[in-house]
N, C-alpha and C positions, 0 to 999 in steps of 0.2 A: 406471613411466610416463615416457614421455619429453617432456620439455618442447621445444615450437619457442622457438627463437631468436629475438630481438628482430627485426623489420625493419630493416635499416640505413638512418638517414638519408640525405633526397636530399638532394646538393647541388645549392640554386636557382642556382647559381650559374655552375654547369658547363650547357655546352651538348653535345646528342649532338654525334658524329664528325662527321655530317655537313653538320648547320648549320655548326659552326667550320669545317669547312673551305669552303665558301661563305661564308660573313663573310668568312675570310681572300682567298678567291679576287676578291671585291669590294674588298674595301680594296687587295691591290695592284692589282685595275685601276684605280683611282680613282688611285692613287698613280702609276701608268704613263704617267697620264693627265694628271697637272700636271705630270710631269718628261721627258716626251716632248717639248712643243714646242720648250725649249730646247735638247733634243738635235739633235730636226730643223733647227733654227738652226746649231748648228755642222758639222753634215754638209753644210750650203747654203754655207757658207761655203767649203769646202772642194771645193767642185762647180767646173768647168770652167765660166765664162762659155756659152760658144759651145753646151755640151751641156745649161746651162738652159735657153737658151734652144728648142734642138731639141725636149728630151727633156720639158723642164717639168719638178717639182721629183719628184725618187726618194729613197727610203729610205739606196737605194745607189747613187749617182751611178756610170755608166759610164766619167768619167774624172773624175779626183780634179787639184787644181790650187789652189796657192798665190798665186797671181796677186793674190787681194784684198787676202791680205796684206801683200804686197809695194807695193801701192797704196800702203796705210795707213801702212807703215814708209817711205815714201819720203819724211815728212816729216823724218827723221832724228833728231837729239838733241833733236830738239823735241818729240816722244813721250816719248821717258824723262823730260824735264825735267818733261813736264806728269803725269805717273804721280806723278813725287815731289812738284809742287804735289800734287795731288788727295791723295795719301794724308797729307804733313803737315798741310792744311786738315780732312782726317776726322780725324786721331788729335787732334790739338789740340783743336777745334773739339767732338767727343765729350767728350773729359776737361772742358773748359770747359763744355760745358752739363750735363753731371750734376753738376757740380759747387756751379752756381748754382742748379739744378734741387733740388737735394737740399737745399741752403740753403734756399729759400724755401718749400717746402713743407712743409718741416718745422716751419719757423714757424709755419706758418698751419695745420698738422696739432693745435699743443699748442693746449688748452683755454683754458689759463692766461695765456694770450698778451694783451696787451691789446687791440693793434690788428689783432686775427684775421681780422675780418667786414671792415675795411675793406681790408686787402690780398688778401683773398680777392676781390672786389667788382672790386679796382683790375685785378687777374687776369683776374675774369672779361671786364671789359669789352671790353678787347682783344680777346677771343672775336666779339664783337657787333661792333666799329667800329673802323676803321684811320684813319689820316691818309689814304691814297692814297701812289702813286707819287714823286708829284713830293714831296711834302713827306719822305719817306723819303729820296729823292738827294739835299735839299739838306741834311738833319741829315748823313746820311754824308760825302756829298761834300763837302760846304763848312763846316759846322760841327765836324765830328770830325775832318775834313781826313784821311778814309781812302782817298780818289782814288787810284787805282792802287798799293797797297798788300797784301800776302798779309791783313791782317786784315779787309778789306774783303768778303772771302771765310766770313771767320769772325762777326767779333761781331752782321752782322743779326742771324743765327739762332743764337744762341747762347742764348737763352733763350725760351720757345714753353708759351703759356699750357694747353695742351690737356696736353702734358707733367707739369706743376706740378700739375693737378689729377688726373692717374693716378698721381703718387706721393704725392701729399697723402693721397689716399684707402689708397694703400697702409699709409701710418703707422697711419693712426685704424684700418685692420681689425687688420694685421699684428702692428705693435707693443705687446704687454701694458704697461698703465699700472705695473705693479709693478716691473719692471725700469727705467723710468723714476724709481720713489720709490726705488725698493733705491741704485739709484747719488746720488741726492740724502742718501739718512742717509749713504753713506760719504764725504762731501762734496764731491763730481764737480762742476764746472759744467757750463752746458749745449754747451758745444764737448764734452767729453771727452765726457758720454754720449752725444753722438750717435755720435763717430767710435769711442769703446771699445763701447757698449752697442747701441746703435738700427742701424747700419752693419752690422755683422758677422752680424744678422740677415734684413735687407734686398736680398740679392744677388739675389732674384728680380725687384725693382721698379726698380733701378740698374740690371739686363740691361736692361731692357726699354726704359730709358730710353735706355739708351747703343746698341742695336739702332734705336729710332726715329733718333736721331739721325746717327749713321753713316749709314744710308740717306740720309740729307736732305743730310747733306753729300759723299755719294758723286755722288750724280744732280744736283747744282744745278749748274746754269750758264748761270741767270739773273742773275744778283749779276756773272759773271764779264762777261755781255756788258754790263753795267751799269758797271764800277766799275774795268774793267782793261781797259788800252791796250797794253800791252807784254809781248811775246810771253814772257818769263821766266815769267810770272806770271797765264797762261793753263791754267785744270785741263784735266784729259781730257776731259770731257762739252764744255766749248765747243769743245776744237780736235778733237774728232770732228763736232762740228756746221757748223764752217769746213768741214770736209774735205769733209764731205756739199753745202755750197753752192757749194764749189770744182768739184765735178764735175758738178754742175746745171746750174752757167755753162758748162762743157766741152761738155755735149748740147746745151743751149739755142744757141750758138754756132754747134756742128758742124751741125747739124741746119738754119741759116739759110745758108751754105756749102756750095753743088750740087757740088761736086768730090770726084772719089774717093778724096783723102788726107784729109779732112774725110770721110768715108763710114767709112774702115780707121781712123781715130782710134776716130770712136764705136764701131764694131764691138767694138775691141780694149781699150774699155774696160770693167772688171766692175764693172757695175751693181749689179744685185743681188747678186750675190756680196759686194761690198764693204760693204753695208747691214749683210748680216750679220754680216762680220766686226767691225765695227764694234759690233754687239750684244753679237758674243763678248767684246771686250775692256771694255767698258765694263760687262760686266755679271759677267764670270767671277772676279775677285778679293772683288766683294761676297757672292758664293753658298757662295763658301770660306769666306769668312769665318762665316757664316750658323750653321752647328754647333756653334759655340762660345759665341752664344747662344741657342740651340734650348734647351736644358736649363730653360733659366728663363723663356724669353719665353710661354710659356702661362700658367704660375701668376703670372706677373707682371701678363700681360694680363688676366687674368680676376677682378683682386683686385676684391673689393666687389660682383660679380655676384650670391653669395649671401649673405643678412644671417641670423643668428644669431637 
C-alpha cells in the first residue's frame, strides 16, 4: 500500500510571483516619485534661460547651459568661505547637541534620579512657551556677548527639547536595566556606563538625533540674518538668500528703466534657472550626506511606538 505524502506547508509568508512583482512595481513608482522632483530641479538648473523660457520646463532640455551657475559663483571666494562656515557650524554644532542631548536625557531617563519629574517638566515646558524674539537677541546679543561671532550660529540651537525627549524615550525602551546594575556590582560610575555600556548600544537614537540636527543647522539662516554682520561669517543658506534678493532688485529695477540695455540686462539674466541651481547647491551635500544615516534613522524614529 502506498502511503501519500504529507502536504508541504504553506508559507504565509511568501506572496505568488505575481503580487511581488506588483508590490515591487508600486514601491519603485512611489520611490520615482519622491526622487524625481529633485532630479527635475537639477535638469532645470542646467536648462538654457531663453529656451525655459520658449520651451517651458522639459525632461530634456533642447539646450543645456551653465549660465546659473556661473551667476551663483560670481560671488567668488565668498561661496567657498560660506560652504566652510556652513559645514563647521553642522559638524560642531551636531557633535555639541548630541552630546548635551544625550547628557540630559539620560538623566531624566534613570528612575533613580532624584530630580527626574522636575527636569523633565523644566523640558517640557519649553515645548509650550518661549520668551519671544526680542528677549532671545538680547540674552544672545548683549548678555552672551555672541553678536557677530561663528557660535552665534551654533549655541541657540544647540540643545532642542523635542530632541531630549526622542532619546529619553529611547533609553527607558532600548536600554535593559541589567546592563545598567551588571556595570554598578563591577563598580562603574555613572559617566563610564553610559559612555562603555548604555552608548555602544544606542547608535540608532544618537543617528537620529545627530540627523535631526544636521538638518537644522544645514538650512538655518535665520540666526545668520539675526546675529552676523560680516561677510567671513555669513553660511550658505543666507548668502544664497542675499544672491536671491540681489537679483529681485536687478528685475525690479530693470523693469522700472524703458531702455533696451535695461530690456537685454533682464533678458540675459537666468531667473529661474538660478532658483534652481541654488536648490542644487544648498540642498545636494545634505542628500549625500543622508545614507550614512538612513541605516538607523527609522529604528531610531520609531523607538516607543510599540510598548511591550
Amino acid at each position: 500500500m502506498r502511503l501519500a505524502r504529507p502536504a508541504k506547508p504553506r508559507d504565509v509568508h511568501r506572496l505568488p510571483m505575481a503580487w511581488n512583482g506588483l508590490l515591487h512595481l508600486i514601491s519603485g513608482g512611489f520611490a520615482f516619485a519622491c526622487v524625481f522632483p529633485f532630479l527635475f530641479v537639477v535638469v532645470i538648473s542646467f536648462t538654457d534661460e531663453n529656451t525655459l523660457l520658449e520651451k517651458g520646463y522639459q525632461i530634456w532640455p533642447a539646450d543645456w547651459s551653465v549660465n546659473a551657475y556661473e551667476y551663483v559663483f560670481r560671488t567668488g571666494d565668498q561661496l567657498l568661505r560660506s560652504y566652510g562656515v556652513t559645514l563647521f557650524v553642522t559638524v560642531v554644532g551636531m557633535l555639541l547637541t548630541v552630546a548635551m542631548t544625550t547628557l540630559y536625557a539620560y538623566s531624566i531617563s534613570r528612575r533613580n534620579f532624584k530630580y527626574r519629574k522636575f527636569f523633565s517638566f523644566y523640558a517640557f515646558f519649553t515645548m509650550l512657551f518661549g520668551g519671544g524674539l526680542v528677549p532671545t537677541y538680547i540674552v544672545v546679543a548683549q548678555m552672551l556677548e555672541l553678536k557677530d561671532t561663528i557660535w552665534a550660529l551654533i549655541l541657540p540651537m544647540s540643545l532642542n527639547a523635542f530632541n531630549i525627549f526622542i532619546l529619553r524615550t529611547f533609553f527607558q525602551t532600548m536600554v535593559p536595566t541589567p546592563i545598567i546594575e551588571s556595570g554598578k556590582i563591577d563598580g562603574a560610575g555613572e559617566f563610564k556606563i553610559l559612555l562603555m555600556l548604555v552608548l555602544p548600544i544606542s547608535l540608532p537614537g544618537l543617528a537620529t538625533i545627530a540627523l535631526f540636527s544636521t538638518l537644522s543647522y544645514w538650512n538655518d539662516w535665520f540666526n545668520a540674518l539675526l546675529y552676523i554682520d560680516s561677510n567671513r561669517l555669513v553660511p550658505l543658506q543666507a548668502l544664497l538668500m542675499r544672491i536671491e534678493q540681489s537679483m529681485q532688485f536687478i528685475i525690479q529695477n530693470s523693469a522700472l528703466l524703458n531702455s533696451g540695455q535695461s530690456r537685454e540686462m533682464l533678458r540675459s539674466l537666468p531667473q529661474e534657472t538660478t532658483r534652481m541651481a541654488m536648490v542644487v547647491l544648498a540642498t545636494g551635500p545634505i542628500v549625500l550626506a543622508y545614507p550614512f544615516f538612513q541605516r538607523y534613522f527609522v529604528q531610531g524614529l520609531t523607538i516607543g511606538a510599540v510598548k511591550d
